[in-house]
MARDOKOL-642951 format. One line per 5 residues: their letters; for each residue x, y, z of N, C-alpha, C. Coordinates in Angstrom, 2 decimals. Each point is the difference from the previous one (the first is absolute). Example, Ala and Ser with C-alpha at 12.3 -4.5 7.8 and 13.67 -1.06 7.14 Angstrom:
as	13.19:-5.69:7.80:-0.89:1.19:0.00:0.90:1.20:0.00  -0.35:1.05:-0.72:0.82:1.19:0.06:-0.77:1.09:0.73
//
This chain:
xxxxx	117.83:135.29:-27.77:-1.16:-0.04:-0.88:-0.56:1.41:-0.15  -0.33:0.65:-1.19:-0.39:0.95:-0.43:-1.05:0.56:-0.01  -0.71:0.87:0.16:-1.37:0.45:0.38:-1.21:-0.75:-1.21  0.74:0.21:-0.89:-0.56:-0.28:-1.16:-0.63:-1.64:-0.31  1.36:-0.93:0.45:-0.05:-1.57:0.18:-1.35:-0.32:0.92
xxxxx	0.77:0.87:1.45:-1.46:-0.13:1.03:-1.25:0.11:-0.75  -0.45:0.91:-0.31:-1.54:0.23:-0.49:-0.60:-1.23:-0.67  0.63:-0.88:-0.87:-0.57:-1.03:-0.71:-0.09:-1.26:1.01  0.25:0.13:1.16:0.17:-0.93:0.85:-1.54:-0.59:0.63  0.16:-1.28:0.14:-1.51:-0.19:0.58:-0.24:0.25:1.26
xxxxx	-0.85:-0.25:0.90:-0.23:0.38:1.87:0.92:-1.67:0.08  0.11:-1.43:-0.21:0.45:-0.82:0.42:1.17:0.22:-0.46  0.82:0.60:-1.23:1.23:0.57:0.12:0.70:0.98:1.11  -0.91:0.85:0.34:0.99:0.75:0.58:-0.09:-0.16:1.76  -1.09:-1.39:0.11:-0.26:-0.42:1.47:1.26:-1.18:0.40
xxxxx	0.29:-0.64:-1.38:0.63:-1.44:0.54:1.46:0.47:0.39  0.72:1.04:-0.15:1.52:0.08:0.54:-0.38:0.65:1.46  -1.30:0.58:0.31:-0.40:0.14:1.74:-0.13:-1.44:0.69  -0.56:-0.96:-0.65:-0.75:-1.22:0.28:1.22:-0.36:1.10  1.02:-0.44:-0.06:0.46:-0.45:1.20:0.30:0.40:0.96
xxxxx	0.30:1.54:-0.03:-0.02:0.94:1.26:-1.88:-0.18:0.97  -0.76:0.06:-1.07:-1.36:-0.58:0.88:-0.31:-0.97:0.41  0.35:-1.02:-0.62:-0.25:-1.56:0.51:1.29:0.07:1.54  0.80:0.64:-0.10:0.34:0.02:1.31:0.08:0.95:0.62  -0.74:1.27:-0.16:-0.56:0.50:1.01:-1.19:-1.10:0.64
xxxxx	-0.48:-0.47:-0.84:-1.61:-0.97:0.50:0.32:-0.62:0.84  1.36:-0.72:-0.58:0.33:-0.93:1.30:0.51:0.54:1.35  0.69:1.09:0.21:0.20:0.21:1.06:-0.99:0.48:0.46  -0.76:0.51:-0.42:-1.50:0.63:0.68:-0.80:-1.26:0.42  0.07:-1.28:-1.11:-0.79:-1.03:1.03:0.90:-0.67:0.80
xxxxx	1.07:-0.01:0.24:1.05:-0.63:0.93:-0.31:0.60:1.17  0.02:1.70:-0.17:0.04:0.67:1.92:-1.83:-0.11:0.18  -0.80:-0.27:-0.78:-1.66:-0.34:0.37:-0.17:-1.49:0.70  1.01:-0.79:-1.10:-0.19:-0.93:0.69:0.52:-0.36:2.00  1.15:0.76:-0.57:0.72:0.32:1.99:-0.61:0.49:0.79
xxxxx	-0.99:1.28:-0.86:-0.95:0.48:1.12:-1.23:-1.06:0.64  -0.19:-0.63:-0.79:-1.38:-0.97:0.36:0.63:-1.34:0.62  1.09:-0.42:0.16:0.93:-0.69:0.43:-0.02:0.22:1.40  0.70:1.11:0.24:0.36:0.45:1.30:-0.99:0.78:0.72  -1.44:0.28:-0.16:-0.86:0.56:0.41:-0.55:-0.62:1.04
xxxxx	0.13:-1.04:0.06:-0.31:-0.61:1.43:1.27:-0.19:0.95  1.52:0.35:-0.23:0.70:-0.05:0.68:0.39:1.22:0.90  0.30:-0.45:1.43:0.25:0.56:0.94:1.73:0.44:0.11  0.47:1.39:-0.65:1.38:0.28:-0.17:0.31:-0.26:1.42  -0.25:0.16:0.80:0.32:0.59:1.35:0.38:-1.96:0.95
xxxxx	-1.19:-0.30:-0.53:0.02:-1.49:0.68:1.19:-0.88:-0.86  0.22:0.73:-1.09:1.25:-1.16:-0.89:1.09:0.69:0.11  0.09:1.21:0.86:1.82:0.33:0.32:0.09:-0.32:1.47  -1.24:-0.66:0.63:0.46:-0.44:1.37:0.33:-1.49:-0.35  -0.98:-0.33:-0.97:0.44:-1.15:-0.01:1.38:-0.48:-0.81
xxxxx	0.70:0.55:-0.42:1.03:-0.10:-0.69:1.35:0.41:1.04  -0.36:1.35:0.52:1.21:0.11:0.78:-0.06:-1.29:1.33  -1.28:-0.93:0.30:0.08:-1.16:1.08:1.22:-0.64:-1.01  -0.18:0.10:-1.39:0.74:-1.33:-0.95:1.47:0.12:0.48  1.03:-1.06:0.06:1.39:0.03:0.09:0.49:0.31:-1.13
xxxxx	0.69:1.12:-0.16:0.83:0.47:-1.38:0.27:-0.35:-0.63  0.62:-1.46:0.53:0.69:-1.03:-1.46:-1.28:-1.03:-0.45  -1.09:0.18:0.61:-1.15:-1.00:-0.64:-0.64:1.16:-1.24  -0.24:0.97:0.53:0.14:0.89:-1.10:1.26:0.70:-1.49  1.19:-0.41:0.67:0.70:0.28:-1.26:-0.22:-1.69:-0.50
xxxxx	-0.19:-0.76:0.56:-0.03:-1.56:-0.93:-1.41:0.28:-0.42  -0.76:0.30:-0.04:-1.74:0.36:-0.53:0.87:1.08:-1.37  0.52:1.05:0.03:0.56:0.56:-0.91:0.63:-0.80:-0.54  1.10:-0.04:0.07:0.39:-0.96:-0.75:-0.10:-1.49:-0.96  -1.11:-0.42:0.19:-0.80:-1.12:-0.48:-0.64:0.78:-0.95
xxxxx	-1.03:0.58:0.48:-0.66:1.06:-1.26:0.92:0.62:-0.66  1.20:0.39:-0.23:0.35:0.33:-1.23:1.09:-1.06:-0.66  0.63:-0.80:0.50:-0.04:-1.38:0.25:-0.92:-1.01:-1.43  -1.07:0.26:0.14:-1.56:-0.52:-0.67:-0.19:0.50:-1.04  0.25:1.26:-0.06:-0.25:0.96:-1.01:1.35:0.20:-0.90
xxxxx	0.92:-0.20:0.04:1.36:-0.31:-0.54:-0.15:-1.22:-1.00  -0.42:-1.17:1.08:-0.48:-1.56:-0.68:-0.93:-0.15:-1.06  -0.92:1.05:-0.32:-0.73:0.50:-1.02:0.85:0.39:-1.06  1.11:0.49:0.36:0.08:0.35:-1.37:0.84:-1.43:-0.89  0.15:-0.96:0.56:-0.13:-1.00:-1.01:-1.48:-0.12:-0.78
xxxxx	-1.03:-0.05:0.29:-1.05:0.39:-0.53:0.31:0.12:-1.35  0.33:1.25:0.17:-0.23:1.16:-1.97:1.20:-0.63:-0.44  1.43:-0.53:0.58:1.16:-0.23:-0.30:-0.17:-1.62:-1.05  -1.14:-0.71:0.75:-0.29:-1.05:-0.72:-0.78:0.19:-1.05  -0.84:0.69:0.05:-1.39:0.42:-1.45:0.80:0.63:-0.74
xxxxx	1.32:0.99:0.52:0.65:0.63:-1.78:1.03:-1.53:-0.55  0.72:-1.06:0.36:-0.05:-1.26:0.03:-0.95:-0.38:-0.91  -0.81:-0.25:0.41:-1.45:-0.75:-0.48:-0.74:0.48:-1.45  0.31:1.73:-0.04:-0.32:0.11:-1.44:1.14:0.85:-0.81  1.30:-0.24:0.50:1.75:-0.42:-0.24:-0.06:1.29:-0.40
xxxxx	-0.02:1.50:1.16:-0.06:0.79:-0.47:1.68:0.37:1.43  0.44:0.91:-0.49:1.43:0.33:1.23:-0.33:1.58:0.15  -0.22:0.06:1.61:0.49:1.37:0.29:0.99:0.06:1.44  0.73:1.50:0.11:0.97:-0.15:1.02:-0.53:0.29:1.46  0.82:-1.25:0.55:-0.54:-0.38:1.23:-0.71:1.31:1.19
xxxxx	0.70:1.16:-0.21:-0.54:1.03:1.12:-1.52:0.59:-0.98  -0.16:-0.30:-0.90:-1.66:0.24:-0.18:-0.40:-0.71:-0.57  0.08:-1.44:0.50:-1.01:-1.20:0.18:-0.47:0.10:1.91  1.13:0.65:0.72:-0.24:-0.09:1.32:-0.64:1.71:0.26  -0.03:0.89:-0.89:-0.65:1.09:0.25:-1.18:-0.48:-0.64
xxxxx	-0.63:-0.50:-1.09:-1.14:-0.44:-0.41:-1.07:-0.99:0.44  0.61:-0.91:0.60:-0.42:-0.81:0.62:-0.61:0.35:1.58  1.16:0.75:0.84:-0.40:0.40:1.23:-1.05:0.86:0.44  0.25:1.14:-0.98:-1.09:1.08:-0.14:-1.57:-0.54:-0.29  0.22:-1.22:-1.39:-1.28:-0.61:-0.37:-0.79:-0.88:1.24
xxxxx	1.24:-0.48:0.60:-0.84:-1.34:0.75:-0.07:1.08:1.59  0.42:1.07:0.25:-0.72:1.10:1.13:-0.89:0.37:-0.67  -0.46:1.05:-0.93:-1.29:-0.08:-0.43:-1.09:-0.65:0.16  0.09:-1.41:-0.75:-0.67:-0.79:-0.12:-0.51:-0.99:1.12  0.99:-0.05:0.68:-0.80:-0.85:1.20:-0.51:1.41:1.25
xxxxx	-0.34:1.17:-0.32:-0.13:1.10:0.82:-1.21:0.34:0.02  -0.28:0.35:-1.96:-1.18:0.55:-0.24:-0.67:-1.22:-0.47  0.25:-1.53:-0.28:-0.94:-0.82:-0.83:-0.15:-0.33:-1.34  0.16:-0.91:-0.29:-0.47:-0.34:-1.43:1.61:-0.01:-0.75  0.71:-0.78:0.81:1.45:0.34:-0.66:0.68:-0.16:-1.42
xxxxx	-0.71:-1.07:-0.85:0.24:0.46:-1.58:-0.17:1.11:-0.50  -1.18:0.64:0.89:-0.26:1.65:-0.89:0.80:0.77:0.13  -0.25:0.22:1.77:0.56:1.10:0.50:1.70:-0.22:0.65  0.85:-1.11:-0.38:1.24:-0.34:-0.37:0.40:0.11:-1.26  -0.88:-0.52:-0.62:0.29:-0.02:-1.41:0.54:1.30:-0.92
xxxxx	-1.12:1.25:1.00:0.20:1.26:-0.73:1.25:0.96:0.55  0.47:-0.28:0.96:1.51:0.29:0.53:0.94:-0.72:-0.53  0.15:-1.31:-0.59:0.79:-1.11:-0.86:-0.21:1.23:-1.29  -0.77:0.01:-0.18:-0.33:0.49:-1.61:1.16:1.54:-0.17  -0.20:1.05:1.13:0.84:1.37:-0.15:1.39:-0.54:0.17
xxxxx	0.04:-1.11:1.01:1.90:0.16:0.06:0.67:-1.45:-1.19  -0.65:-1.10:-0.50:0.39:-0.34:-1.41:-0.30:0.20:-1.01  -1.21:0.65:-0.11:0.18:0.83:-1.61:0.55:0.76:-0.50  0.89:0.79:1.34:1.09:1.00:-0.49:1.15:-0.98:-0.77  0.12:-1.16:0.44:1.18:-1.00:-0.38:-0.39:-0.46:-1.36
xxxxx	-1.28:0.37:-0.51:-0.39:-1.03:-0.87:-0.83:-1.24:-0.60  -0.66:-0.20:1.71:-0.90:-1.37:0.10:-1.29:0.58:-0.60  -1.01:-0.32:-0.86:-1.70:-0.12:-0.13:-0.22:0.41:0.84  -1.51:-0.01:-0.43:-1.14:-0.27:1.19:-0.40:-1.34:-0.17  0.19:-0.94:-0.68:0.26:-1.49:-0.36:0.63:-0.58:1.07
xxxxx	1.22:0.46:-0.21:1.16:-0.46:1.03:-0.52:0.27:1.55  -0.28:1.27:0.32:-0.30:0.25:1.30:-0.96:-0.91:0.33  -1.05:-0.16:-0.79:-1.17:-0.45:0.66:0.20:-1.58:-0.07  1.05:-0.73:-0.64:0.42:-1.33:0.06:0.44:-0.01:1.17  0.87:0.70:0.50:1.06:0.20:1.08:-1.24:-0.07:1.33
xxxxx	-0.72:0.70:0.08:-0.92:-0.04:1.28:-1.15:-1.13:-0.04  -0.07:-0.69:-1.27:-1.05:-0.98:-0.18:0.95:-1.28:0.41  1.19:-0.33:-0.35:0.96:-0.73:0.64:0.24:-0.20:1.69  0.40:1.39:0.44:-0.07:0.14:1.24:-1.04:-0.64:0.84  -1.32:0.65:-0.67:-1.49:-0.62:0.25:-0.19:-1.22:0.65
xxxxx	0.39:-1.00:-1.14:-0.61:-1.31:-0.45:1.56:-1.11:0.83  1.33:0.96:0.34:0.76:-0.96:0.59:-0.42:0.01:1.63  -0.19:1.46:0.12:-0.57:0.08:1.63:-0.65:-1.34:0.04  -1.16:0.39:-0.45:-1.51:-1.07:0.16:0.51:-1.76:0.00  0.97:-0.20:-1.09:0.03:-1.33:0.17:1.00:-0.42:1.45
xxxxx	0.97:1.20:0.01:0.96:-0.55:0.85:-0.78:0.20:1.58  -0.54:1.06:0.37:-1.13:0.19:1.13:-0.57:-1.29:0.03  -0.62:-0.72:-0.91:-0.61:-1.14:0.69:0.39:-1.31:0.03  1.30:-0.04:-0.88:0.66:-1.14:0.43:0.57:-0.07:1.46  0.25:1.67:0.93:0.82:0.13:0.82:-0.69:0.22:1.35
xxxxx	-1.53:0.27:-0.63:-0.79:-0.41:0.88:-0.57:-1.27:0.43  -0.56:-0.92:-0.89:-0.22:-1.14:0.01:0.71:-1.11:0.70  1.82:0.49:-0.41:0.95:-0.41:0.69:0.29:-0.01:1.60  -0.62:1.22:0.45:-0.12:0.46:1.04:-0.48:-0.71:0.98  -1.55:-0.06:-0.24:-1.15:-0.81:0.13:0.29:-1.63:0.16
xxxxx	0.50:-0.34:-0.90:0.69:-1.71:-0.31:0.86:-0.40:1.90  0.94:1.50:0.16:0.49:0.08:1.10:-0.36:-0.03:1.29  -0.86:1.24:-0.25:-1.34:0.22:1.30:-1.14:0.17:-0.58  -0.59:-1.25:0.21:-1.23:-0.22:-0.37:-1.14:0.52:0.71  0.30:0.11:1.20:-0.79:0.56:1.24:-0.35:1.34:-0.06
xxxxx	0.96:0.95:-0.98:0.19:1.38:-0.14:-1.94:0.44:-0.71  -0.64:-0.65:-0.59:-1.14:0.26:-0.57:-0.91:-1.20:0.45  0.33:-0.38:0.91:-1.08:-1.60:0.47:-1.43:0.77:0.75  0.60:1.53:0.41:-1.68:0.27:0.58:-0.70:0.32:-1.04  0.36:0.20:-1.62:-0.63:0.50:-0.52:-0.62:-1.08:-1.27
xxxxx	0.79:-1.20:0.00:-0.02:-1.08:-1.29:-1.00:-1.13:1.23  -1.28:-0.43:-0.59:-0.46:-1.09:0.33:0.45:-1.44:-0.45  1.60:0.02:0.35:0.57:-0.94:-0.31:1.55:0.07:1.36  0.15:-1.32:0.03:0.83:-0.35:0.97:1.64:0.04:-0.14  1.18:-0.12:0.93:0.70:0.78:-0.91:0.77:-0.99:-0.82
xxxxx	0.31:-1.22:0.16:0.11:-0.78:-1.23:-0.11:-0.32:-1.34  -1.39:1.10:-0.40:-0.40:-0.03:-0.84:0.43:0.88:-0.26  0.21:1.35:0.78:0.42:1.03:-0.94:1.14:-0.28:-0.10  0.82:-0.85:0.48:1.52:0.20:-0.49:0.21:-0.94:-0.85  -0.98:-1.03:-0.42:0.62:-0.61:-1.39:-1.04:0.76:-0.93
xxxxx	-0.98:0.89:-0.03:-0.51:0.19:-1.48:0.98:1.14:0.06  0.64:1.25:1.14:1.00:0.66:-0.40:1.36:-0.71:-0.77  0.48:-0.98:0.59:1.31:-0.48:-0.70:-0.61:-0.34:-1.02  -0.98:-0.42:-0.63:-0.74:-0.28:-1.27:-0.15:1.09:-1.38  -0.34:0.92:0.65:-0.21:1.18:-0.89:1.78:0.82:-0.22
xxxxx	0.67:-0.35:1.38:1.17:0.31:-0.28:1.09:-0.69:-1.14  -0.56:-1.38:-0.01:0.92:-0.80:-0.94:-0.75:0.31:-1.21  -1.31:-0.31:-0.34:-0.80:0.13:-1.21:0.53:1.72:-1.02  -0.19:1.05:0.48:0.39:1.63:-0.08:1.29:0.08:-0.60  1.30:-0.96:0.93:1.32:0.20:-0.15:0.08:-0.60:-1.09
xxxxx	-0.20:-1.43:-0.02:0.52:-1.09:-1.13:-1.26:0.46:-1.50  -1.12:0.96:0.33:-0.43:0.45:-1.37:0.32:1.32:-0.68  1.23:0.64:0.73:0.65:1.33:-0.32:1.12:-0.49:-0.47  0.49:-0.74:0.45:1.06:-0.54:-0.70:0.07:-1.04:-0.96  -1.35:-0.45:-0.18:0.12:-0.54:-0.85:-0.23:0.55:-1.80
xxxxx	-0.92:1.26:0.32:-0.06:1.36:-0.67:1.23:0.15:-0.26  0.82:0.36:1.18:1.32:0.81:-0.63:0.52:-0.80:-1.24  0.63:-1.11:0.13:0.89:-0.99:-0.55:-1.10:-0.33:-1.21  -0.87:-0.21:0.07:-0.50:-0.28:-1.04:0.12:1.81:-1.44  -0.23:1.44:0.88:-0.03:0.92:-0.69:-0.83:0.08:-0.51
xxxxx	-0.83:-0.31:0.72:-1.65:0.20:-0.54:-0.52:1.40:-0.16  -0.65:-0.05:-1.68:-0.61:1.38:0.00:-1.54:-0.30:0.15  -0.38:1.26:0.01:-1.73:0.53:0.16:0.02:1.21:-1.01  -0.95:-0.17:-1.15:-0.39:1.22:-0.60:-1.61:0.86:0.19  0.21:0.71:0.44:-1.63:0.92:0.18:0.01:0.85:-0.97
xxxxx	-1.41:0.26:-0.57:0.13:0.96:-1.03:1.16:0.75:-0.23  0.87:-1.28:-0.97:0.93:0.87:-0.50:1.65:0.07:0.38  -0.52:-0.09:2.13:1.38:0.26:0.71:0.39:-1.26:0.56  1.09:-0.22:-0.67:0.64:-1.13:0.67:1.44:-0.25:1.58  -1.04:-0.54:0.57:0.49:-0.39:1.54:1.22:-0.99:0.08
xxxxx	0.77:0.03:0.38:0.83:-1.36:0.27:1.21:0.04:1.06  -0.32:-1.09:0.64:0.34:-0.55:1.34:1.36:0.35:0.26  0.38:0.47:1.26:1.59:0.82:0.16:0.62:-1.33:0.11  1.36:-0.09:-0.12:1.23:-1.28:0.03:-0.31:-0.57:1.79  0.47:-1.06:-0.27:0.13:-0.42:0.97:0.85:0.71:1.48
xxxxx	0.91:0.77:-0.80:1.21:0.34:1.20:-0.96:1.56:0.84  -0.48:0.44:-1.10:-0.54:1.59:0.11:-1.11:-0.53:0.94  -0.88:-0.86:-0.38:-1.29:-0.84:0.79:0.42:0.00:1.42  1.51:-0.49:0.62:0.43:-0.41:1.20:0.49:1.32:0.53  0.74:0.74:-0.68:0.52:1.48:0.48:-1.25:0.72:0.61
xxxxx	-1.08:0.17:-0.86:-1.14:0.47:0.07:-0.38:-0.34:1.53  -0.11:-1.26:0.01:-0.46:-0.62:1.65:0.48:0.42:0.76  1.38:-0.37:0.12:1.01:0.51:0.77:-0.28:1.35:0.28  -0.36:1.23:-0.91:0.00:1.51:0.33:-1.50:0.13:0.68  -0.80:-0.61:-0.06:-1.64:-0.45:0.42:0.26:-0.30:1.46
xxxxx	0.95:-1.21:0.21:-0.56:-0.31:1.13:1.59:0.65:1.22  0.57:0.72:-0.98:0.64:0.82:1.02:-0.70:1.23:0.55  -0.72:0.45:-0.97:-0.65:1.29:0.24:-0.77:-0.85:1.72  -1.11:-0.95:-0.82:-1.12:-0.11:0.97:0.56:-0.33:1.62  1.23:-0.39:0.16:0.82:-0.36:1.07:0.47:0.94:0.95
xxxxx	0.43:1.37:-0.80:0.31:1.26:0.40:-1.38:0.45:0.20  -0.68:0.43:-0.50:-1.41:0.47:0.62:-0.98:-0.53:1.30  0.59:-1.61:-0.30:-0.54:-0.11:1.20:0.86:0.25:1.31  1.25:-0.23:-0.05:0.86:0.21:0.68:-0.23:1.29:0.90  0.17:0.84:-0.70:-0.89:1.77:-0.21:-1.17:-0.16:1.30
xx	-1.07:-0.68:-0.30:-1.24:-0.23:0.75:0.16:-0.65:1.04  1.16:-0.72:-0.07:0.20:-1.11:1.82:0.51:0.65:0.48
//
């Protein structure tokens, strides 16, 4: 571009081809703020004694689960480009995804601040900011349903697990859990198969297939299995 071109340029012209080099500088600047305020009450000294007490292989299986978990994510984005029948190649759906969902569960607020690492490594491919932000609003909304079917489920199991905290006995919690578990399942699927849309000003919503609905779970409640795994 020519000296000449430049000059007629506006200040939001010649800011927006910086714009993504800043939005992630931001983020890494609130990622290591957030680590600092994180770890500010931790004792380095007391967590390498306590780690070297750990047996090696309880620690490489703690590694290993966590990335393990974070792998299982990337069905995640693998299902939402699916979902709005968009194809990209598999090593950056798993570079996009991994990077987004470390971000995001690091610094907080993971549609944003995932979303905007999704955004530098598939828009080089081609995707919107449409697309991206479908892709992490998907992610979103499968967590959430599949989290509480898999919690609820849980609960249905060991009911006792929240009995100091529910003024209710555990019978009860394990049939209004198997309750909400059957009611949730059999009204997502009944969404699916039916292909039910929703229009909001304008944008129209509609319910993923049945098979993508179950994959989805499946990548949900593998993740949540490995994480906890991770924590026991």
């Amino acid at each position: 571009m020519t000296d000449a071109s430049t000059a007629h340029l506006t200040p939001w012209q010649r800011v927006k081809p910086l714009l993504p080099y800043i939005v992630t500088a931001a983020l890494f600047g609130a990622g290591a703020f957030a680590l600092y305020r994180l770890l500010a009450p931790v004792d380095l000294r007391s967590v390498l004694t306590q780690a070297r007490a750990t047996p090696w292989h309880i620690l490489a299986l703690a590694v290993l689960t966590t990335f393990a978990s974070y792998a299982a994510l990337i069905g995640y984005d693998r299902s939402a480009l699916r979902y709005i029948g968009k194809d990209l190649p598999g090593p950056v759906v798993a570079l996009g995804s991994f990077l987004g969902y470390a971000f995001g569960n690091t610094i907080g607020a993971g549609p944003i601040t995932g979303g905007a690492v999704r955004y530098r490594v598939y828009s080089a491919l081609g995707l919107s900011t449409q697309d991206i932000a479908a892709i992490a609003a998907f992610a979103s909304v499968a967590f959430g349903f599949g989290a509480t079917i898999i919690g609820f489920g849980a609960l249905a199991i060991h009911p006792l697990a929240l009995g100091h905290l529910l003024p209710f006995g555990p019978g009860a919690i394990r049939y209004v859990s198997l309750a909400v578990v059957i009611v949730v399942t059999g009204l997502l699927f009944w969404i699916a198969f039916r292909r039910t849309e929703i229009t909001v000003r304008g944008v129209t919503l509609r319910a993923p297939t049945p098979g993508l609905m179950a994959a989805q779970f499946v990548f949900t409640a593998v993740d949540m299995l490995l994480a906890a795994t991770t924590l026991y």
